[in-house]
C-alpha positions in Angstrom: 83.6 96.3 87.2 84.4 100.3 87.3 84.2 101.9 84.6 88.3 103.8 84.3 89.3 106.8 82.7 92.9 107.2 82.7 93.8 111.0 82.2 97.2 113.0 82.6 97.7 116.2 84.4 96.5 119.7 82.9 94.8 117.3 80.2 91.2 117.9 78.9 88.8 114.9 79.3 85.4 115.3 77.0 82.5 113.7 78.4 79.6 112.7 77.2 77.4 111.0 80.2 75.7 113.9 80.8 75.1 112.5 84.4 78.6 112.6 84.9 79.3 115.6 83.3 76.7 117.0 86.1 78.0 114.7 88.8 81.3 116.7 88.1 80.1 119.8 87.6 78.3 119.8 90.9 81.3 118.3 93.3 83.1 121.6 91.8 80.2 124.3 92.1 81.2 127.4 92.1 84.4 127.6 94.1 86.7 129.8 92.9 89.7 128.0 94.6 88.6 124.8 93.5 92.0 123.0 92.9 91.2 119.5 90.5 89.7 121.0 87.5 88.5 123.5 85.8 84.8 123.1 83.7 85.1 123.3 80.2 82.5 123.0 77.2 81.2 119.6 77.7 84.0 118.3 79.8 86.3 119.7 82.0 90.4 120.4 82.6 92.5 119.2 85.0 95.3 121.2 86.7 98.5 120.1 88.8 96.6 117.4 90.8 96.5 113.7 90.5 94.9 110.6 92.1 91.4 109.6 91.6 87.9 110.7 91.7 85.4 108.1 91.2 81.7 108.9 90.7 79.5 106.3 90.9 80.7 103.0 89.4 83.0 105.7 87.1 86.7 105.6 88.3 88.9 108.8 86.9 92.5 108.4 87.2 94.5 111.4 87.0 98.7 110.6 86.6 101.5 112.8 86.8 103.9 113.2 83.2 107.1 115.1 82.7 107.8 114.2 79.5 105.7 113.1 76.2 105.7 109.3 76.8 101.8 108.6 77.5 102.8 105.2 79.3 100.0 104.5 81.7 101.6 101.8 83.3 104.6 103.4 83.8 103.2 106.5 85.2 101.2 104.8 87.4 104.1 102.5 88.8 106.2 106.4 89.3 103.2 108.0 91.3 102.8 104.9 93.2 106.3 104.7 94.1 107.0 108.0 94.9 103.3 107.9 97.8 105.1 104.9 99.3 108.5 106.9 99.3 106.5 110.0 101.3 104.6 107.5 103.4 101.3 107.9 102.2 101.3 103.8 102.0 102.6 103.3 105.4 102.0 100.0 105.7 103.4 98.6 108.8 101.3 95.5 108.5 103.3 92.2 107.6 101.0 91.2 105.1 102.1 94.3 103.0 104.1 92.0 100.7 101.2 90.5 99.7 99.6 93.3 98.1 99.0 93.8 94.2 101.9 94.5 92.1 99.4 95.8 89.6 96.9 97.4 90.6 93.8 98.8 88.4 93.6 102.1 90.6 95.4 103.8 92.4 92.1 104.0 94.3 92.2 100.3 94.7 95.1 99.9 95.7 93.9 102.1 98.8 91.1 100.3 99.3 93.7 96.8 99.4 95.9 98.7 102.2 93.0 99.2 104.2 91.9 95.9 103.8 95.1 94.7 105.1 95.2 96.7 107.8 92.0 95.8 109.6 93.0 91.9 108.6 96.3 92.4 110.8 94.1 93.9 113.3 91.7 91.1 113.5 94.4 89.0 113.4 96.3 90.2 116.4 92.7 90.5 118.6 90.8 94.0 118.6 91.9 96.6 121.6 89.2 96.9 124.4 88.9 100.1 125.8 86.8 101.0 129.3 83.3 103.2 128.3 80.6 104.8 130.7 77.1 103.7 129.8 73.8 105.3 130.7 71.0 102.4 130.8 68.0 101.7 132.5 68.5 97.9 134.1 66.4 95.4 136.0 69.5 94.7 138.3 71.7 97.5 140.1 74.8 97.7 138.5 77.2 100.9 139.4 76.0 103.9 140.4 71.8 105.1 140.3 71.6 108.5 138.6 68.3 109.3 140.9 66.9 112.3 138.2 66.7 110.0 135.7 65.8 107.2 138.2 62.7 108.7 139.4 61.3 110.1 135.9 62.0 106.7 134.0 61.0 104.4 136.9 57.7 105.7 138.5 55.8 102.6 137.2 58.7 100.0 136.7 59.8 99.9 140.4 61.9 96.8 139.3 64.1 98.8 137.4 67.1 100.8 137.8 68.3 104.2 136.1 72.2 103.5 136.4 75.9 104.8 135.0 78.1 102.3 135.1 81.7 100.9 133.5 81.9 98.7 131.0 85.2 96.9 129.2 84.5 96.4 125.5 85.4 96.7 122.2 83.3 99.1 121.2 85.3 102.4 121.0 85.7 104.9 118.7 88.6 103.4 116.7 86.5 100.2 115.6 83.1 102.8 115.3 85.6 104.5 112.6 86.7 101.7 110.9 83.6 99.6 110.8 81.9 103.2 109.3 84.7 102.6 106.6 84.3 99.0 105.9 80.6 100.0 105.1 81.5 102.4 102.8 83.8 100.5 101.1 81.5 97.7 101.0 79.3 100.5 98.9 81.3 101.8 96.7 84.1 99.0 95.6 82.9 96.7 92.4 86.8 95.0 92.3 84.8 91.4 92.8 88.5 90.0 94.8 88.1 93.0 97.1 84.4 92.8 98.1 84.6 89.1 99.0 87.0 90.7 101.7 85.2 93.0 102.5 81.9 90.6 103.3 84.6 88.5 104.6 86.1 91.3 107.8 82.5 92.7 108.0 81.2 89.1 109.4 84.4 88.9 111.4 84.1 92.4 112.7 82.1 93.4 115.6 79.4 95.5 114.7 79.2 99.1 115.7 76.8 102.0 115.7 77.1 104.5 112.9 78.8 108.0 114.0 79.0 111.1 112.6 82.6 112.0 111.2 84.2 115.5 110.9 88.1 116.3 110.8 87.3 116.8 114.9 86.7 113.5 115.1 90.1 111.9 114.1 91.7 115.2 115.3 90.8 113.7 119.1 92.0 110.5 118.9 94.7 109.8 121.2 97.4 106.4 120.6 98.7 103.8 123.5 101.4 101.2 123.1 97.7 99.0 122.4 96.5 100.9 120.0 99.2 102.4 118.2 99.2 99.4 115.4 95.8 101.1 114.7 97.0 103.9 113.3 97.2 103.2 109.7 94.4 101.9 109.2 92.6 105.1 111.3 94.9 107.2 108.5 93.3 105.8 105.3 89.4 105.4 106.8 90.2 109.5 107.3 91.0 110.0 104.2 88.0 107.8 102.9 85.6 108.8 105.1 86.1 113.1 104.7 87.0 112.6 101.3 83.3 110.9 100.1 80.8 113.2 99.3 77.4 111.4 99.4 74.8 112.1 96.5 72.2 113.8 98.4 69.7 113.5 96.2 69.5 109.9 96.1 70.9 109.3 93.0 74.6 106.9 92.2 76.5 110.0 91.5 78.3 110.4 95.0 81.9 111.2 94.9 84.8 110.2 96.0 88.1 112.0 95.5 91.5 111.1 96.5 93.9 113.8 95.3 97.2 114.8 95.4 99.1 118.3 94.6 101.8 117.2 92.3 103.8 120.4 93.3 104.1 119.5 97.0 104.4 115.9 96.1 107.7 116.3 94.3 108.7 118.7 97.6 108.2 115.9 99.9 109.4 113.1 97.5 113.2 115.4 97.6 112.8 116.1 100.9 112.6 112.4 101.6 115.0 111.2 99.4 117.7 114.0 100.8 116.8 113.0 104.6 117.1 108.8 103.5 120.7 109.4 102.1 122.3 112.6 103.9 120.8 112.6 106.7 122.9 110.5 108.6 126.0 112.0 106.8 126.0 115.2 109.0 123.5 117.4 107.1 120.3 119.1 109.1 117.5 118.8 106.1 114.8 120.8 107.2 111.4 121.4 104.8 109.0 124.8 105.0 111.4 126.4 107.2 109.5 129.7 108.1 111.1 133.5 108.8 110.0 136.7 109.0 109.5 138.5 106.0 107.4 141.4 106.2 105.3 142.7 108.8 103.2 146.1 109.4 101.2 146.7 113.0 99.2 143.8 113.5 100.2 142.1 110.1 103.1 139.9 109.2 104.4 138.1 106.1 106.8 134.8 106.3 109.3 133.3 103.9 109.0 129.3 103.7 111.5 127.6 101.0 110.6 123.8 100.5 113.9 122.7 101.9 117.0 124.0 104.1 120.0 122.2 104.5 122.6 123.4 107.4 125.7 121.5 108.3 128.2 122.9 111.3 127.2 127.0 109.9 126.3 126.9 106.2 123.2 126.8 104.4 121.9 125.9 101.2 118.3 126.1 100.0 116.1 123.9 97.1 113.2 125.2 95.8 111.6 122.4 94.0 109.5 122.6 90.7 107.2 120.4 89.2 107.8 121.2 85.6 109.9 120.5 82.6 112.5 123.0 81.9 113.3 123.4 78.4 116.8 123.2 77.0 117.6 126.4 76.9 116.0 127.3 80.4 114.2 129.9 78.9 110.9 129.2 80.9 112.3 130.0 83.6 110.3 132.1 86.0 111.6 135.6 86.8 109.4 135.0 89.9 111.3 132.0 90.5 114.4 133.3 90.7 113.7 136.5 92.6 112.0 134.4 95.4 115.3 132.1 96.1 117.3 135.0 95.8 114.9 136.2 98.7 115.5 132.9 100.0 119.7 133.3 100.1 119.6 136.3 101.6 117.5 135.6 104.6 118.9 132.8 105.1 122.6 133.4 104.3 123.0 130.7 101.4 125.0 131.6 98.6 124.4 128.7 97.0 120.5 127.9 96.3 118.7 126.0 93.5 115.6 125.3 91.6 115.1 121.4 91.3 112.8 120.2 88.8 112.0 116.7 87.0 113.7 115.7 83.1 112.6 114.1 80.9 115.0 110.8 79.9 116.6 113.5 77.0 116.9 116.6 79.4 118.6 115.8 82.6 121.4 119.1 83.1 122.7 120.9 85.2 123.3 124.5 84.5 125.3 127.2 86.5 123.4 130.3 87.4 124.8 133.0 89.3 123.2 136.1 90.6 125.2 139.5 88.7 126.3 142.5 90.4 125.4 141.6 94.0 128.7 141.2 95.7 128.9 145.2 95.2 125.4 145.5 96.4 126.2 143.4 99.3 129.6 144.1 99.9 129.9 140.3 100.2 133.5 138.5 98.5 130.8 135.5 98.3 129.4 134.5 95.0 125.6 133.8 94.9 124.7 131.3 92.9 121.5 129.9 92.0 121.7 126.5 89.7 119.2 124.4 87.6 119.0 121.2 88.3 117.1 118.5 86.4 116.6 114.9 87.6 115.6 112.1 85.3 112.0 110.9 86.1 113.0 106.8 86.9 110.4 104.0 87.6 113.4 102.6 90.2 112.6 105.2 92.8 115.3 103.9 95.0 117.9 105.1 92.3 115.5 108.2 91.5 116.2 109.1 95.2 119.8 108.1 94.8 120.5 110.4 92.4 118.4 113.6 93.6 120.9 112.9 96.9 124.3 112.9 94.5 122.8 116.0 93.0 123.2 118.0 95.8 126.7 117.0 96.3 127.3 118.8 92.8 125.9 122.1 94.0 128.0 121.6 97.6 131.5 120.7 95.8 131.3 122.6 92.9 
């Protein structure tokens, strides 16, 4: 079995496998925009990042926390929930029920989609797709390329130097995913998992190896036949660009799976806004771009997380993942000079700062911008309010109530 070290974020893990510790220290080298972690004295730091990195049979498992309860389980069971609520588990396989309540990893619980995925797949019947193929035959079969003829044929005269077409399932989607079944197949110890994994590797066709790059799945086209594909395609991406091969020859390859906590609570809002208003006459927009700033051939944009329009007003959240104290005396000045930015530009007097609570915290808390309806000549008030959301394990009520929170700052 892995070896799993559960962690929190911005928490300090001590190591002592010094093999680790190099493993580690190595996968960060000397980036200075490395996001994960930092290196500290015989161990290293984590910043605003979760997921999992696993190196070797090690498995480190990074959770969100916005409050002091160091539940595992239950932070595990919230950063779950709230992947699946921003599609990052699209599963659209019918065998989704079937996956693991409970799931050692989050890592392994990727691994189990996947697995899924390519079951459905083979299920269903694998897509052919037509291919050109260059081969040197002892029948005529297409069209004779005569170059090639001539310099590969001078002694075999029985042979034939040909392009022809050919209807098959050997394509680039099954060359990806049977590339990702091999890797799995390499680096997953869960014993119920690999006996699937043997299992769809007999099953599957076999294919030759490819080189990957992001170009690769950046060319892939979809069809009504191979749009159930896509899935599947998603999470071998993310597996395959994401593993970082020991090339020394040793067991301390890496695999890292991460996920900025910051933009995760921005799309877990946005989502939750656009699943209960968005039918209800609002226009939810995220990382809405304007003009800012520009000078000759240089330009600055403004981009708040989310806009919200309905008939000819606006309103703006910019969301935070952080705990706001009581008295909301951490409060960034930086914060609120950039959605005061944000209301002018866009012409929303009403904006706010949305953060998580912890179960003691949740508030709301009126903030309004002083002295700027002289300024502006403007009767309008401009008001910028605090909101904190209770962190819930039900993310469908968690969603619920971020989407009754913006009522407050529209009818108040």
């Amino acid at each position: 079995m892995n070896n799993i070290i559960t962690v929190f974020e911005h928490q300090s893990l001590k190591i002592d496998d010094s093999k680790l510790r190099n493993a580690l220290e190595i996968f960060r080298g000397d980036k200075k925009d490395f996001p994960y972690y930092s290196l500290i004295h015989k161990g290293i730091k984590f910043n605003s990042y979760v997921g999992v990195i696993q190196v070797g049979k090690t498995i480190i498992e990074i959770l969100p926390k916005a409050d002091k309860n160091n539940d595992e389980n239950k932070w595990r069971d919230i950063l779950i929930g709230m992947l699946r609520a921003v599609d990052y588990f699209d599963v659209k396989a019918p065998t989704q029920s079937s996956l693991k309540i409970k799931p050692n990893s989050i890592l392994e619980l990727y691994f189990e989609i996947f697995i899924k995925e390519v079951e459905y797949l083979l299920h269903t019947g694998l897509s052919k797709q037509y291919r050109k193929i260059e081969n040197n035959l002892n029948t005529l079969k297409g069209k004779i390329l005569f170059s090639k003829h001539i310099q590969k044929n001078l002694i075999h005269k029985e042979k034939f130097f040909v392009n022809y077409t050919t209807y098959d399932k050997e394509h680039i989607l099954h060359k990806l995913l049977y590339k990702a079944l091999k890797l799995l197949q390499k680096i997953n110890t869960n014993v119920v998992l690999q006996s699937k994994i043997y299992a769809l590797l007999l099953n599957f066709p076999e294919m030759p190896d490819i080189k990957v790059t992001e170009d690769t799945f950046n060319r892939i086209t979809y069809s009504r036949k191979t749009e159930a594909y896509r899935n599947a395609i998603n999470i071998a991406k993310l597996l395959l660009l994401k593993y970082h091969p020991d090339l020394s020859g040793g067991s301390n390859s890496v695999l890292a799976l991460m996920f900025d906590m910051n933009k995760l609570w921005e799309k877990f809002v946005y989502k939750s806004l656009k699943k209960y208003l968005g039918n209800d006459g609002y226009e939810i927009n995220e990382q809405v771009s304007k003009l800012f700033w520009e000078c000759e051939s240089k330009s600055k944009t403004i981009k708040p997380d989310i806009v919200i329009k309905k008939d000819k007003e606006f309103w703006v959240l910019d969301t935070k993942w952080k705990i706001l104290d009581d008295n909301a005396e951490n409060i960034s000045d930086s914060d609120l000079k950039q959605v005061f930015v944000y209301s002018l530009y866009f012409d929303a007097p009403k904006v706010a700062l949305v953060y998580p609570a912890s179960n003691s915290s949740e508030d709301k808390k009126n903030g309004k911008f002083k002295g700027i309806e002289e300024i502006l000549k403007d009767s309008r008030k401009r008001t910028c309010d605090l909101i904190c959301i209770d962190v819930n394990e039900n993310i469908k009520e968690w969603q619920e109530k971020i989407a009754k929170n913006f009522f407050y700052i529209y009818n108040k």
